[in-house]
C-alpha positions in Angstrom: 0.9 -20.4 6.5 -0.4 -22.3 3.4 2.3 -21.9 0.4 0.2 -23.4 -2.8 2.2 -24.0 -5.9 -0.9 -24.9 -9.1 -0.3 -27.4 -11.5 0.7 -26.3 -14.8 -2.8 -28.4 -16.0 -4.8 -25.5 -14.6 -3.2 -22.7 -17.0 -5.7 -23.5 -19.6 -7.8 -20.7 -20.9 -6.6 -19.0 -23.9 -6.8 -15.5 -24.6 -10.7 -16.7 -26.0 -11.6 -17.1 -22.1 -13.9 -20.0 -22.9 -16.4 -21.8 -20.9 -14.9 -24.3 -18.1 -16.1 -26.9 -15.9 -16.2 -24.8 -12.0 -18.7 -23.5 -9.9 -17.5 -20.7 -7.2 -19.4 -22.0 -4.2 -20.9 -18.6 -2.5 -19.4 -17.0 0.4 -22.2 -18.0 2.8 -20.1 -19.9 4.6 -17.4 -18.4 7.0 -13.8 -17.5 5.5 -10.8 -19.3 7.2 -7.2 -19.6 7.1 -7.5 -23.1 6.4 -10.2 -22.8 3.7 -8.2 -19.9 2.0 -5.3 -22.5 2.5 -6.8 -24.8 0.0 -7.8 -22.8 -2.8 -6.6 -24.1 -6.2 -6.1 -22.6 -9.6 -8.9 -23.0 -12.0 -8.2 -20.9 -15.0 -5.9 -18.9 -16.5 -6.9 -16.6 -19.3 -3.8 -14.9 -21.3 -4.6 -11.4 -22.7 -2.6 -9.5 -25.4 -1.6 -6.6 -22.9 -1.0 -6.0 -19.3 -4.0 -6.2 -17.1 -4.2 -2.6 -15.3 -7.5 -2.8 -14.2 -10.1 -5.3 -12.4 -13.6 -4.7 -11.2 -16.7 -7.2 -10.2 -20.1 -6.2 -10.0 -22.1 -5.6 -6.8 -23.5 -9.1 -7.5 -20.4 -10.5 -7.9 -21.8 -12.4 -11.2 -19.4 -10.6 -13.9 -16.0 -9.4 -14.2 -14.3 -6.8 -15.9 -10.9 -6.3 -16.6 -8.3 -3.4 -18.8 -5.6 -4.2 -20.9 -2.8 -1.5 -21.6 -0.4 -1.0 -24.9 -0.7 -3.0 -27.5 -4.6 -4.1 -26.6 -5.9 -1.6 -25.1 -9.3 -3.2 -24.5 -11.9 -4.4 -22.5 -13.0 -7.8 -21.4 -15.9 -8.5 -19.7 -16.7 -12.3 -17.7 -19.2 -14.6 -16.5 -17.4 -15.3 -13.0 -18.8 -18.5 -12.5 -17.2 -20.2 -15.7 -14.8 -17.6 -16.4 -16.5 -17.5 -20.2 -15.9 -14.6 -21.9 -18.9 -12.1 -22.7 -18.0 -8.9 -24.6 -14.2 -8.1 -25.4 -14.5 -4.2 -26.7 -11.1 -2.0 -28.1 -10.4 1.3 -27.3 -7.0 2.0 -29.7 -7.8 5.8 -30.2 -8.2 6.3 -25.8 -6.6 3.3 -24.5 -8.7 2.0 -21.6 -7.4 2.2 -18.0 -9.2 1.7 -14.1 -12.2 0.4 -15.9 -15.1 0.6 -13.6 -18.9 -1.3 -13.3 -21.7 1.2 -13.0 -24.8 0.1 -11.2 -26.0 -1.6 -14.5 -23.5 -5.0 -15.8 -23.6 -3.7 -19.6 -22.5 0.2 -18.8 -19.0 0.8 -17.4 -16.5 3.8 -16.9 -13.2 3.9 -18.3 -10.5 6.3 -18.2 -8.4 7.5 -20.8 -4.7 6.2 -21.2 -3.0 7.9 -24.5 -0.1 10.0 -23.4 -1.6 13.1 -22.4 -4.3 14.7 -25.3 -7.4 13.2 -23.8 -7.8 13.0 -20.4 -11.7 12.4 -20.6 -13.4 9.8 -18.8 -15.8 7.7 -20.6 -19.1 6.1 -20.0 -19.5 3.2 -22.6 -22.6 0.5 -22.8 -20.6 -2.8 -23.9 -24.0 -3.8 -24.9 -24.1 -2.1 -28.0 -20.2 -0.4 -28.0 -21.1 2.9 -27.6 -20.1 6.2 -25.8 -22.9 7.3 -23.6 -21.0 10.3 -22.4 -17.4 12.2 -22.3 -16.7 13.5 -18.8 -14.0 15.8 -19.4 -12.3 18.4 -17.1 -9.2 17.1 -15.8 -6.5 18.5 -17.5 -3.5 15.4 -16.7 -3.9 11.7 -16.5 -7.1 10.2 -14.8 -5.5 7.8 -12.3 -8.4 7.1 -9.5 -12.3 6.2 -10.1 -15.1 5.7 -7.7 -18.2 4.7 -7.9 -20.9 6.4 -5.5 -22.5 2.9 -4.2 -25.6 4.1 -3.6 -26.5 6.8 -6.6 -25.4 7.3 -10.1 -22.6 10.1 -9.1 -18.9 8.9 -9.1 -15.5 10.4 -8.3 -12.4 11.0 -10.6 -9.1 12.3 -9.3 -6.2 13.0 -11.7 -2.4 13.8 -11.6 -3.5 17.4 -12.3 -4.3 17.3 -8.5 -8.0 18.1 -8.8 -10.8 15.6 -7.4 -14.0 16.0 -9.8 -17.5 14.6 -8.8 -19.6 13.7 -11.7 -23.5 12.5 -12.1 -23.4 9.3 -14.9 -26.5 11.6 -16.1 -24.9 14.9 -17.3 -21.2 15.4 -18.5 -21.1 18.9 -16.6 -18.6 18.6 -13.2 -20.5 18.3 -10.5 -17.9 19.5 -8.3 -14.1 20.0 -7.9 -11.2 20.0 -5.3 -7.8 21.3 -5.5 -5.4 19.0 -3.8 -2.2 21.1 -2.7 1.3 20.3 -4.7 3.4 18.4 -2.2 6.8 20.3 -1.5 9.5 19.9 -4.2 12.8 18.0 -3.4 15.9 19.7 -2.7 18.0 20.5 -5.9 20.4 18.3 -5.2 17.8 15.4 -4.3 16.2 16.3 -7.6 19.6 15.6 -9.3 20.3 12.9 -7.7 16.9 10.8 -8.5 16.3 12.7 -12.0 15.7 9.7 -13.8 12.7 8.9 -11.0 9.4 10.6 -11.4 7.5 13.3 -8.1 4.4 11.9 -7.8 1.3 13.5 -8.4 -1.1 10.6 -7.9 -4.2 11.6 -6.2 -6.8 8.6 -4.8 -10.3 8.4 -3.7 -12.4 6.3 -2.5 -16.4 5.6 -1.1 -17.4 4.1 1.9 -19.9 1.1 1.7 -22.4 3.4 2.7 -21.4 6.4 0.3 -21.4 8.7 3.5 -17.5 9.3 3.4 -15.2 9.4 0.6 -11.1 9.6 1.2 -8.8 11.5 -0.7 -5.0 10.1 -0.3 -2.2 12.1 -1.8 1.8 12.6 -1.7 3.5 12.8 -0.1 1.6 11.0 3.2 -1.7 12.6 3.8 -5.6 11.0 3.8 -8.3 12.9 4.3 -12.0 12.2 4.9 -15.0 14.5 3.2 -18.6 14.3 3.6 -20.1 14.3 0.2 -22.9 16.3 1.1 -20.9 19.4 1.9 -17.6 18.5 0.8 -17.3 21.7 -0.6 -16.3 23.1 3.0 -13.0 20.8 3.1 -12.0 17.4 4.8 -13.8 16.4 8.3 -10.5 14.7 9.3 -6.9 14.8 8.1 -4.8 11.9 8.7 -0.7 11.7 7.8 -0.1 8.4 7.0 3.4 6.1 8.0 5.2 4.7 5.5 9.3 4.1 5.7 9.6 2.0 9.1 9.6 -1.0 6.7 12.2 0.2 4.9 14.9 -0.3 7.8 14.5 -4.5 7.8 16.5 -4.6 5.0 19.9 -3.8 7.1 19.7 -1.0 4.4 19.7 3.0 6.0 16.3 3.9 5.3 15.3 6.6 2.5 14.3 10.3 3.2 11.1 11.3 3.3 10.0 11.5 0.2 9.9 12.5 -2.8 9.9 9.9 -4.8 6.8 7.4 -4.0 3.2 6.9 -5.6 0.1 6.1 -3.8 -1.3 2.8 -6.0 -4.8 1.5 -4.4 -7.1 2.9 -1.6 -10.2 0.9 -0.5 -12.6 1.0 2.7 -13.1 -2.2 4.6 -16.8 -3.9 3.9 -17.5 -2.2 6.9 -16.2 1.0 6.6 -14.0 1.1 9.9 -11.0 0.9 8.3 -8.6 2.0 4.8 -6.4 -0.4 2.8 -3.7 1.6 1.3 -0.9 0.6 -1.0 2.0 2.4 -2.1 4.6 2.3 -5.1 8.0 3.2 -3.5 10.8 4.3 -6.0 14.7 4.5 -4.9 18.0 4.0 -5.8 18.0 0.5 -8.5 20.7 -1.3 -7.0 24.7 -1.2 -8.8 24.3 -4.6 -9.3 21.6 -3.8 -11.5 23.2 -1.4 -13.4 21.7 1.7 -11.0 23.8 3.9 -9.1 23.6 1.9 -6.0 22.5 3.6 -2.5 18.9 2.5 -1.1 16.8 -0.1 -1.5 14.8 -0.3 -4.8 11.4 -0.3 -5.0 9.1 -1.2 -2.2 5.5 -1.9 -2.2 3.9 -0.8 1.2 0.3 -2.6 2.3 -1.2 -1.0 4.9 -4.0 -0.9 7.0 -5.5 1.9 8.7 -8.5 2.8 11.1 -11.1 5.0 8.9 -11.8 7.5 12.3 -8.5 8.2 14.1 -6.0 7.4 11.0 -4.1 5.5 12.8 -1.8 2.3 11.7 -4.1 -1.2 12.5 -1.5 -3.6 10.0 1.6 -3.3 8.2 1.5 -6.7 5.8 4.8 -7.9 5.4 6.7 -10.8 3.5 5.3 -10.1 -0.3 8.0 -6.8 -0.8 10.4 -6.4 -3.3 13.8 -6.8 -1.6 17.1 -5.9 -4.7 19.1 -6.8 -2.2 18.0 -10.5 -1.6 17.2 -10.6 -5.2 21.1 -9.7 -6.3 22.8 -12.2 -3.7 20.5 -14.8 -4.8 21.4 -14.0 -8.3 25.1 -13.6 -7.5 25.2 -16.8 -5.6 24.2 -18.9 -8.3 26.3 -16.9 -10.8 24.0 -14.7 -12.8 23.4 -11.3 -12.8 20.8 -9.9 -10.5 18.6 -9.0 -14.0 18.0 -12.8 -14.4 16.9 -13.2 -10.6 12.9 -13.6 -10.9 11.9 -10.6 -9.4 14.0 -8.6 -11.7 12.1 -9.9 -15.1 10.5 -6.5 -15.5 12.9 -3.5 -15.0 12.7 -0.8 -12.7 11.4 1.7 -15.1 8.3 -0.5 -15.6 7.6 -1.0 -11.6 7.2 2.7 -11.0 4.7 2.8 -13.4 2.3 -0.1 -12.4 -0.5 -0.2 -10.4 -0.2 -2.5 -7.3 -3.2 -3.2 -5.3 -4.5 -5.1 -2.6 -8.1 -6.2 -1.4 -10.0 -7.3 1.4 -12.3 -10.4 1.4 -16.1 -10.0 1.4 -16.2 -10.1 5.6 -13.1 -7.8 5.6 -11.1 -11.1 7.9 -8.3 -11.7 5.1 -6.1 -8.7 3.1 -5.0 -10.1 -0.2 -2.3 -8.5 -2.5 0.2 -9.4 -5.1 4.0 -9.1 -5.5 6.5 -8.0 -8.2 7.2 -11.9 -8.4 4.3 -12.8 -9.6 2.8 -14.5 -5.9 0.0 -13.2 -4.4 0.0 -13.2 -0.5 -2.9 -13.6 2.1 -2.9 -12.1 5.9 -5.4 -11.9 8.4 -6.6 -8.5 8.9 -7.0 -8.4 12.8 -3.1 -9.3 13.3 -1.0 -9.2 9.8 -0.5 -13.2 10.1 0.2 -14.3 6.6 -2.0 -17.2 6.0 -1.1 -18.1 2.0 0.7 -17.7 -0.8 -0.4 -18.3 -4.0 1.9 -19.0 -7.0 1.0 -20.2 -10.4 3.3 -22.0 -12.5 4.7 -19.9 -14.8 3.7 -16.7 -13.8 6.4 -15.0 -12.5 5.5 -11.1 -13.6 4.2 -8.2 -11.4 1.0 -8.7 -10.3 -1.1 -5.6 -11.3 -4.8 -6.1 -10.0 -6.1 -8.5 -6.8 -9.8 -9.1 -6.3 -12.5 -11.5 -4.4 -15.8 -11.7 -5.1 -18.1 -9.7 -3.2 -20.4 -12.9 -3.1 -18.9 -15.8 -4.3 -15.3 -17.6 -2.9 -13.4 -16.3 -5.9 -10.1 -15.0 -5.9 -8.6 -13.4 -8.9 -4.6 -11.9 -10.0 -3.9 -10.0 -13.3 -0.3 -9.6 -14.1 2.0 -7.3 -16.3 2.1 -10.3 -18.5 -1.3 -10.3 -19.7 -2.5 -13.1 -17.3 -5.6 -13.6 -15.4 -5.8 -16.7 -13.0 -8.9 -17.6 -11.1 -8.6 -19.5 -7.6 -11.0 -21.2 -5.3 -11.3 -24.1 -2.8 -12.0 -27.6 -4.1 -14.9 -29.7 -4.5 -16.5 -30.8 -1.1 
C-alpha cells in the first residue's frame, strides 16, 4: 500500500481558484493500484466555509462544490485547471448537497438555515436565479438524487418522507413515509442525551435510473422500482454495522440508537451499494466525556445491490479515541491536541462523511476524521493508498473521482479542496 505525503509547494490555490498549469489525462486507460499509487497533489483551493457538498457533471468537465456557515455559497470549476467559474451566495438559505442537473449552468441545492425553510431549490448559476422552490418536506433536506436518465429527482428529509419531483413543475410528484425507527430505552436516552436519534433518510439512482434505494435507521435498505414505487420496496435488506466495533479491545456498543447513515451510492454498474455511516458513542474521559465505548466510528461498506448482502468492510481510515488518547498521553498532551481530535465530538456527528467508487467501480475511495483519504480495492478491501496533504489535518467531508477524467478530489471541514492525479508520462 502506497502512503503519499504532497509537498507543501502544491497547496497553492487561493480561495480565487485560479487557472493552473495540469491536464487530468482521461480515464481511458485501465485504473491500477500502482497508478493510484502515484497520484500527486495539484491544487489546493481554500474556501471561507466547510465544504459539505461535491458533485461533477456527467461529462466530468465541471465541478461543483457547498460551503456551510459563514459562506454559505456555491463554487462551480473547470476540472481540468481547477479555475474557478461562477462562485454564487446563498446567506438567506444556506446551500447544502448541491447537485448538477442534466444541464452544467442549472443545479439543485438544498436548504441549510436551521429549520424555517426546508425547500429545495433549482438555481441557473448562469444568470443567479431561482428557477423553482420545491417545497414539501417539513425537516431538513439531507439526501438528493438526480434521476440519470430524465429530469425527475429524489429528496428525502429528516421528516422521514422520500419526495419525487419533475425539475419542470414544483408540485410533489410523489411521497413515501419511512417508519420512525424504535426509540431507546429511557435509561439509554439518559445516558446518551447530549447525542442526537437519527432520522437521516438516503436515496439513491442506479446508473440506469431503473432502481432507487432508500437507507434509513437504524439498519435497513430498501430497493423501489420507480415506475410503481407507489406499491412499496421490491427488496428489503438489514444492513451490518457494529462487528468493527469489537477490534478496538473495546466491548462493542448496543444496537443502536445513536448512528447516522452519511453517503449511499450504486456501483457504475449497478451490482452493488456503497454505504457510509456516522457512528456516535460515548467521547472518551480522557476527552472530557463520560468515558465507556468507543467514540465515533465511520463505517465504509460495501454491499451486493440484489441479495443485500456484505461484499467489503474497508478498514484502516476509522477514528479510533483510544489510539488517539495514548498517543496523546504518551507524548504528554491531552488527547484534545492529538490530530484527530482538532475538531470536537459535537462537530463529527454533524458532518457528512462519504466515500466513492472510481469510474470502473475497481477502487473505493473515502476520507478520515484526520484529514487522509484512503484507497481499497473493491473486489477484496486491500488498501492500496493513502493520501495526506500537508497541512490538512481536518475531517474530510466530500470524496470524488471523475467520472471521465483520472481526477481525484477531498473537501474538508476546513474549507479545503485538494485535487490529485498521476504525474506527467
Amino acid at each position: 500500500m502506497a502512503s503519499l505525503t504532497s509537498p507543501q509547494a502544491a497547496s497553492g490555490g487561493g480561495s480565487s481558484g485560479g487557472s493552473a498549469s495540469f491536464s487530468f489525462p482521461s480515464v481511458s486507460q485501465s485504473l491500477s493500484a500502482s497508478l493510484l499509487g502515484s497520484f500527486a497533489l495539484v491544487k489546493r483551493v481554500s474556501l471561507p466555509g466547510p465544504v459539505n457538498a461535491l458533485d461533477f457533471t456527467a461529462r466530468g468537465d465541471h465541478l461543483l462544490a457547498s460551503t456551510d456557515e459563514p459562506d454559505e455559497g456555491i463554487y462551480l470549476y473547470q476540472t481540468n485547471t481547477g479555475q474557478q467559474k461562477k462562485q454564487v451566495f446563498c446567506k438567506r438559505s444556506g446551500s447544502d448537497l448541491v447537485r448538477f442537473t442534466h444541464h452544467t449552468h442549472s443545479v439543485l441545492v438544498a436548504s441549510k438555515n436551521k429549520g424555517w425553510d426546508d425547500s429545495i431549490r433549482y438555481l441557473s448559476l448562469h444568470d443567479n436565479k431561482y428557477l423553482r422552490y420545491f417545497k414539501g418536506h417539513r425537516d431538513r433536506v439531507c439526501s438528493l438524487s438526480m434521476a440519470p436518465r430524465d429530469d425527475s429527482f429524489l429528496s428525502a428529509s429528516v421528516d422521514r418522507t422520500v419526495r419525487v419531483w419533475d425539475l419542470r413543475t414544483n408540485v410533489s410528484q410523489g411521497l413515501l413515509h419511512v417508519p420512525q425507527p424504535p426509540l431507546p430505552s429511557p435509561a439509554a436516552a439518559q445516558a446518551h442525551k447530549h447525542l442526537p436519534v437519527s432520522g437521516k433518510v438516503l436515496v439513491a439512482h442506479d446508473p440506469e435510473g431503473m432502481v432507487f434505494a432508500v437507507a434509513t435507521s437504524p439498519n435497513v435498505l430498501k430497493l423501489y422500482d420507480p415506475r410503481a414505487f407507489e406499491s412499496g420496496p421490491f427488496a428489503t435488506f438489514q444492513v451490518p454495522l457494529y462487528q468493527q466495533q469489537q477490534q478496538y479491545g473495546a466491548p462493542p456498543p448496543q444496537p443502536p440508537a445513536y448512528f447516522s447513515f452519511s453517503s449511499l451510492k450504486f456501483s457504475p454498474d449497478g451490482s452493488a451499494l456503497l454505504l457510509t455511516t456516522t457512528e456516535s458513542c460515548e467521547w472518551p474521559a480522557a476527552n472530557g466525556g463520560a468515558g465507556g465505548l468507543p467514540g465515533y466510528t465511520n463505517q465504509v461498506l460495501l454491499l451486493d445491490s440484489y441479495e443485500g448482502t456484505l461484499k467489503q468492510r474497508f478498514v484502516g481510515h476509522e477514528f479510533n479515541p483510544h489510539e488517539a488518547s495514548a498517543a496523546a498521553s504518551s507524548n504528554g498532551a491531552t488527547a484534545a491536541a492529538a490530530a484527530p481530535f482538532a475538531h470536537p465530538p459535537s462537530s463529527f456527528g454533524s458532518l457528512p462523511f462519504e466515500a466513492s467508487f472510481s469510474p470502473d467501480g475497481a477502487f473505493v475511495f473515502a476520507g478520515s476524521r484526520s484529514g487522509n483519504v484512503h484507497a481499497w480495492r473493491a473486489d477484496n478491501g486491500e488498501a492500496v493508498a493513502v493520501y495526506s496533504a500537508a497541512g490538512s489535518t481536518a475531517p474530510v467531508t466530500a470524496v470524488q473521482f471523475c467520472p471521465t477524467k483520472m481526477a481525484l478530489l477531498a473537501a474538508d471541514a476546513n474549507g479545503q479542496i485538494n485535487w490529485w492525479m498521476p504525474p506527467k508520462p
